[in-house]
N, C-alpha and C positions, 0 to 999 in steps of 0.2 A: 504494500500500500504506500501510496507516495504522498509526499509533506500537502498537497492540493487536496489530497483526498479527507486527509486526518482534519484539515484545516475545513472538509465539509462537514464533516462528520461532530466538529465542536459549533458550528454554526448552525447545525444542526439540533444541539442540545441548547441552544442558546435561546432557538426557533419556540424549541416544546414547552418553555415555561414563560412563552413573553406571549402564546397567540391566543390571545382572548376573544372574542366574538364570531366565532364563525367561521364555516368557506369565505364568506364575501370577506371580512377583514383579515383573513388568513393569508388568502391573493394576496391581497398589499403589499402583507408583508413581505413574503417573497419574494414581490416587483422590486421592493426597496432594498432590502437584504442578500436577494441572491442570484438578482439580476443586477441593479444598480451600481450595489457596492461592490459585490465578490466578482459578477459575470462566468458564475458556471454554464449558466445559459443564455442565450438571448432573449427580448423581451416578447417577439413574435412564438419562438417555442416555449417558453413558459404559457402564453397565452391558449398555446395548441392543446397544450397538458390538460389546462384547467375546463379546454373544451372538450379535449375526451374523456374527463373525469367525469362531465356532466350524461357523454351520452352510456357511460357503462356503469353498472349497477356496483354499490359501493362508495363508501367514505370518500367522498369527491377532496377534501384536503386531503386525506391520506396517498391516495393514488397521485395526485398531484407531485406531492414531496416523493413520493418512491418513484415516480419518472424522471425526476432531478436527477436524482442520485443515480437511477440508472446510466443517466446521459453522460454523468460527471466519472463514476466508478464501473458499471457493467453489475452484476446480479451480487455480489458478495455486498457490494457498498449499499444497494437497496435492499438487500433485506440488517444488515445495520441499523441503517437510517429505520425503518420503519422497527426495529425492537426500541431505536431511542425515546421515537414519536409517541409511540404507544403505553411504552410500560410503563412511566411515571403517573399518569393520569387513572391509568387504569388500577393499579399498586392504590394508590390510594382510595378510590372507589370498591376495590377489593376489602380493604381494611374497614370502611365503612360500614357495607355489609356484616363485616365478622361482629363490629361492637355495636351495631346499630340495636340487637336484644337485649347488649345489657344499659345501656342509657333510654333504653322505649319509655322503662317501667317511669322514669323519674320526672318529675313534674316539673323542670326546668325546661327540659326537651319539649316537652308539647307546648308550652310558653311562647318557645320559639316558633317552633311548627304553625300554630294558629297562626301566623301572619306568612310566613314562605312560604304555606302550602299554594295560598290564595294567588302569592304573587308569582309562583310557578304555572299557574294556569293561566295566567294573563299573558305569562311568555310563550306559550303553546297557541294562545286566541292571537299576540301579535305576526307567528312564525308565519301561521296560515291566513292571517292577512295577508301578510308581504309576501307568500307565496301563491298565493291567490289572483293577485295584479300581476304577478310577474307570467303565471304561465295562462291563466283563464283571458284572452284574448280571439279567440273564436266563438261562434256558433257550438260547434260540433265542443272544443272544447268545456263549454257551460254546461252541457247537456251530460257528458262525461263524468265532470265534478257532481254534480245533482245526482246522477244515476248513483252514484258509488256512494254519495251520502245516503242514501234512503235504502239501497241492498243491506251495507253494514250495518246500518240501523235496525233494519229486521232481521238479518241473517245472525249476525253477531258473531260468526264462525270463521277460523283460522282458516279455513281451505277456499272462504271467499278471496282471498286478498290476493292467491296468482292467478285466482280465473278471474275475476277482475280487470287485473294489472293487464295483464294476456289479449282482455278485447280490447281494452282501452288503447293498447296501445298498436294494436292487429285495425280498429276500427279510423283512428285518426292517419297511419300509414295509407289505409285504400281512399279515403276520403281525398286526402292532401297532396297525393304523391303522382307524380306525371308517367305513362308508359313508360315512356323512353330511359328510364331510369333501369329496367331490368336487367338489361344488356353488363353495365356495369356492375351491379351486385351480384350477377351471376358470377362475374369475373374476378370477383375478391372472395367471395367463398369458394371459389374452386383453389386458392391459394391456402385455404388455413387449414392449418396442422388438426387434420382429424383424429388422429389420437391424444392428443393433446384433450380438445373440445371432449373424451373420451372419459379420459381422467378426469377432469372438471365436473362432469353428471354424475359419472358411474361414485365419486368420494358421496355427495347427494344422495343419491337410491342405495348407497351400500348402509350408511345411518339411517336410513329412513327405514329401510327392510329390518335392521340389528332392531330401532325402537320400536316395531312392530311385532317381531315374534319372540325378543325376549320375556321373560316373566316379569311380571310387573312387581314383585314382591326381591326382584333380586338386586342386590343394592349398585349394581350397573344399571339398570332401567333407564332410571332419571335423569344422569350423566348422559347416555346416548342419546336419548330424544331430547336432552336439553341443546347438545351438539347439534343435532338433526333440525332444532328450530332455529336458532340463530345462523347455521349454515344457509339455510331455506332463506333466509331474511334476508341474509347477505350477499343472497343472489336479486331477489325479488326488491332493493332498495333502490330507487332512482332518485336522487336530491336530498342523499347526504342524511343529516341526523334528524332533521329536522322534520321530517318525514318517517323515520325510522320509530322514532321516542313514541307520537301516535300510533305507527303499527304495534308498537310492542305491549304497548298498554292495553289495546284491545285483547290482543291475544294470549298474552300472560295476567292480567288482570279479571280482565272481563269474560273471558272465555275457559282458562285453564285455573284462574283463581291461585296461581304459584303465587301472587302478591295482594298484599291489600291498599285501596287508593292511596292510604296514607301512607304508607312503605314507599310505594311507588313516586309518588310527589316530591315524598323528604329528597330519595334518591336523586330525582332530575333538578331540582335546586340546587341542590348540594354539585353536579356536574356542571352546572352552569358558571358555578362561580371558579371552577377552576379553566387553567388553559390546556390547551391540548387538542384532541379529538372528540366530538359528543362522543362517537362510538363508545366511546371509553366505559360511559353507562350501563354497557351490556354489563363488564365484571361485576356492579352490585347488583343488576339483579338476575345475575347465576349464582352468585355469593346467598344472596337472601333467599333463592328459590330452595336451594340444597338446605339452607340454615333451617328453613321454615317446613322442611321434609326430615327433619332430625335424624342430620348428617354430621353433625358435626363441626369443629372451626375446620379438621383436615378435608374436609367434606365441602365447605363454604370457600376452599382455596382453591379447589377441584372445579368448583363449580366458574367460578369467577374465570379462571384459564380456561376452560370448556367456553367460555360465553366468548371471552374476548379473542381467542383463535377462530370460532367458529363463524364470528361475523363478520372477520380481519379478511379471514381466506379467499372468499370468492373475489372481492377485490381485489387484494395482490396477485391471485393468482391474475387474474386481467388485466391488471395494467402493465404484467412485464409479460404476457404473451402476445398481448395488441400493439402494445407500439410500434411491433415492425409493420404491421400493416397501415398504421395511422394516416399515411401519407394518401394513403386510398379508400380509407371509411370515411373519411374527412369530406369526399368529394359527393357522397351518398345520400341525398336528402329523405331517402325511403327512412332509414334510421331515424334520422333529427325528426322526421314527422311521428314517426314512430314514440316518439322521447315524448313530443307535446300530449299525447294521446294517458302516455302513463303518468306523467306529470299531474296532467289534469285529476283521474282517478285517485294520484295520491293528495291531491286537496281532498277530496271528499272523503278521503281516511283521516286528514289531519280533523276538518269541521268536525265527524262524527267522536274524536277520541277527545275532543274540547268538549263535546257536551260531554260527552258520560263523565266525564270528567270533574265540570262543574255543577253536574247534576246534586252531587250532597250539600252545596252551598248556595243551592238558587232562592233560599227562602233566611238567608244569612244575611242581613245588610251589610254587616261589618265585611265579608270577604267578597262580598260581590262589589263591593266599594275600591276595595284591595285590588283588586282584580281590574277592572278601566283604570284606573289610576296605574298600575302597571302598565296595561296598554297603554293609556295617554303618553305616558313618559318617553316609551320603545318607541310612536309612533314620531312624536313632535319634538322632542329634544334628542342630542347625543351622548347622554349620560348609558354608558356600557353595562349591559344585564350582569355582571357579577357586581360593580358598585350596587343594585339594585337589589341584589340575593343578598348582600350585608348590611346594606337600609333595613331589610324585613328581619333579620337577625337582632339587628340593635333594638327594634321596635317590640321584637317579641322580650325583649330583659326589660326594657325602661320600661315597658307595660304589662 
């Protein structure tokens, strides 16, 4: 490894505990840090990165920073870089998990909670606003987001969310997309690595089949299907965390009951005020799901690494097996219409996981007050959601 690379690889650890806000302020950072200043890459390929981050499913910062590094080192330096990215944020959210049972009981804790809970749902009602404007610009997309809010809403079922994602994004492709387009896609899929694509599914259907015919009583069960759902999600995420935090809560909350809204809430607060990856989320609650199936803390660190490899995966494995083709997915508009199609669908995952969400406090004045006021803030000022997760901390002690 040569003095440029080590020299990425500390700018890199520099990266993981200064990037507070998001993809969008993630970018920035980058532009300024590792385009401007260092110029590992140029500003046009940095841009390309954060484009195909957007159209392949996965941690759109994550994959971003591991096609850096890719560019800058080859496969040893990106998969580096993405243990630096990750493990801090996640390590810590792990460790949440483990102690989050024994401080439940104390009544300083719920002090706090009474006001974060509120104001973590306000940042769940601003996400799917601002992702709402950004990708609900059609017809067809409008109709998309509405379908999917009202399915979820009566279906309530984890198996809704890839046949969903599936039309939505199969219905807005045929709508959008010109003939003349086929000729060229047929010609970039005839390039890629079919064993490859092989490996990719078959890891998928090999955990999904394990959590299927194991015994449910044997204490590998819940480990493998906890694997086989966050793997699933990690293929099935298009737009990053923000999207991801609603699916999960439907599905681990609302549907499988491995959390309760209040577990779940503390947790995604508690993620926001740190820097890093949302992803990083998943660790507390694979952490909490094993802890609350009386596993154990060995059991609760098990589960945390089961969460946080299994959502990592599908993404990394994509972003350092597509890049070679980037040059010609890029030219593809059947895809990018494809993207607006699922995009859309996942608004109406985000709306639906904001009401059930809000649903225990819609007769609360105090947290539904909490709540716009969060929003008001996110929307019209620039005050950063982790200052905002430590506002609701302070407020829950002084009050």
């Amino acid at each position: 490894m040569n003095k440029r690379q080590f020299l990425f690889l500390r700018d890199a650890l520099v990266y993981t505990f200064t990037s507070f806000g998001g993809p969008q302020a993630h970018v920035a950072i980058l532009l300024r840090d590792m385009v401007e200043k260092r110029r590992y890459v140029t500003e046009d390929e940095l841009m390309e990165l954060s484009a195909l981050s957007q159209v392949l499913p996965g941690p759109s910062s994550t994959q971003t920073l591991i096609g850096i590094a890719w560019k800058v080192g080859g496969l040893r330096l990106a998969l580096l870089t993405f243990l630096i990215w990750v493990l801090p944020s996640a390590a810590i959210m792990g460790a949440a998990a483990i102690f989050y049972k024994a401080f439940e009981a104390h009544d300083q804790l719920a002090k706090v909670l009474k006001f974060v809970q509120p104001m973590a749902i306000g940042i769940v009602a601003y996400a799917t606003y601002s992702f709402a404007t950004k990708c609900l610009k059609t017809q067809t997309s409008m109709m998309l987001a509405v379908g999917s809010l009202i399915a979820t809403l009566i279906l309530q079922n984890a198996y809704a969310f890839p046949i969903l994602i599936m039309m939505g994004g199969i219905i807005s492709s045929a709508v959008e997309t010109q003939p003349q387009e086929d000729e060229l896609r047929v010609k970039l899929f005839a390039n890629v690595n079919r064993r490859k694509v092989t490996y990719f599914i078959g890891i998928l259907l090999l955990f999904a089949a394990l959590g299927a015919i194991i015994n449910r009583t044997s204490p590998f069960s819940l480990p493998i299907r906890l694997f086989e759902n966050f793997y699933r999600n990690g293929i099935l995420i298009f737009g990053g965390g923000q999207v991801l935090v609603p699916l999960m809560y439907t599905e681990f909350v609302e549907v499988k009951h491995y959390l309760s809204n209040s577990e779940f809430l503390t947790g995604y607060a508690l993620q926001q005020a740190l820097p890093g990856p949302t992803f990083s989320f998943t660790s507390f609650v694979g952490g909490l799901t094993l802890g609350n199936n009386g596993y154990g803390i060995a059991g609760q660190i098990i589960g945390s690494l089961v969460a946080v490899i299994g959502i990592n995966l599908p993404g990394l494995i994509l972003i350092l097996f597509i890049v070679p083709f980037w040059e010609d997915l890029k030219k593809i508009t059947r895809i990018k219409n494809s993207l607006s199609g699922i995009n859309s669908v996942a608004v109406g995952f985000m709306a639906t996981a904001f009401i059930l969400l809000a649903k225990p406090f819609f007769f609360q004045w105090q947290s539904c007050g909490l709540m716009i006021a969060t929003f008001l803030l996110m929307r019209f000022t620039k005050i950063k959601t982790p200052i905002i997760i430590v506002l609701g901390v302070v407020l829950g002690l002084v009050f």
